[in-house]
C-alpha positions in Angstrom: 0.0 0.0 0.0 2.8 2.1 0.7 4.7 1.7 -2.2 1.1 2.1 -4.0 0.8 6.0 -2.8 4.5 6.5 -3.2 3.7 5.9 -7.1 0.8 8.0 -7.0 2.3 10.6 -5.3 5.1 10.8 -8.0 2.5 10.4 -10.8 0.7 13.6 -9.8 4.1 15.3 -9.2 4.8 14.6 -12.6 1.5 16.0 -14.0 1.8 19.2 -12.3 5.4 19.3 -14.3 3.7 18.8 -17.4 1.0 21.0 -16.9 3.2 24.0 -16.0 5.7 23.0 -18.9 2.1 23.1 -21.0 0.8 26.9 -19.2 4.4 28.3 -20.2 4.4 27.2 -23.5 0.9 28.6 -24.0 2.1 31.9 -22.7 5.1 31.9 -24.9 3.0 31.2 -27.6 0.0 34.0 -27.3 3.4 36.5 -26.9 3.9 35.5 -30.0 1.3 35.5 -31.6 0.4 39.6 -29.7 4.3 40.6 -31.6 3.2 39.2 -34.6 0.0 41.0 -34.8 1.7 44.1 -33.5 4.4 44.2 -36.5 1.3 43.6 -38.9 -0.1 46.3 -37.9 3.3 48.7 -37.5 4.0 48.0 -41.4 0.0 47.7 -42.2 0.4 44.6 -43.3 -3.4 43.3 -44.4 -4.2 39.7 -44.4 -6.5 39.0 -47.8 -10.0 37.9 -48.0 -10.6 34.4 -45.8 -9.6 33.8 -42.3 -6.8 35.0 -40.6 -4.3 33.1 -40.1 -3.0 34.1 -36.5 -6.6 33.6 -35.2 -6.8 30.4 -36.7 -3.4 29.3 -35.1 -4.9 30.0 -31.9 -8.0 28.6 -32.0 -6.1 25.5 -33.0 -3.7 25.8 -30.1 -7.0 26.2 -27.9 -8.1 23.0 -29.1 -5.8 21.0 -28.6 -5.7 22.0 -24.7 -9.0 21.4 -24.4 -8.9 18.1 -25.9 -5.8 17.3 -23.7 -7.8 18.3 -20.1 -11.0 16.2 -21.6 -8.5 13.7 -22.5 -6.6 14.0 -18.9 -10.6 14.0 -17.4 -11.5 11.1 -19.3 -8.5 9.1 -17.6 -8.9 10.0 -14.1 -12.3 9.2 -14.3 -11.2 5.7 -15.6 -8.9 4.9 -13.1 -11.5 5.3 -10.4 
């Protein structure tokens, strides 16, 4: 039993690891994407007719962390 919640106790150490390795890069990556649109707009750069593209990238990036806590939700809930 002991060796049991040892385990567990370095499993959920190692998910708060990945979860702040995962809020950083999320924060690096809306920086980026808040330059990018600020340069656009310094040179008056104009995206064409459609979608654009920075908006697109992060609705994708949103996505894909929501899948990934369903995901993360979906397995707890299975363990149980």
């Amino acid at each position: 039993m002991t060796a049991m919640h040892r385990e567990l106790v370095e499993v959920k150490r190692e998910l708060v690891q990945f979860t702040a390795l995962r809020n950083n890069l999320i924060t690096r990556l809306d920086d980026a994407v808040a330059r990018t649109q600020e340069a656009m707009s310094a040179t008056g750069a104009r995206a064409g007719s459609g979608p654009d593209p920075l908006v697109e990238a992060r609705r994708d990036r949103d996505m894909g962390v929501v899948k990934s806590m369903l995901a993360e939700i979906l397995e707890s809930l299975g363990k149980r």
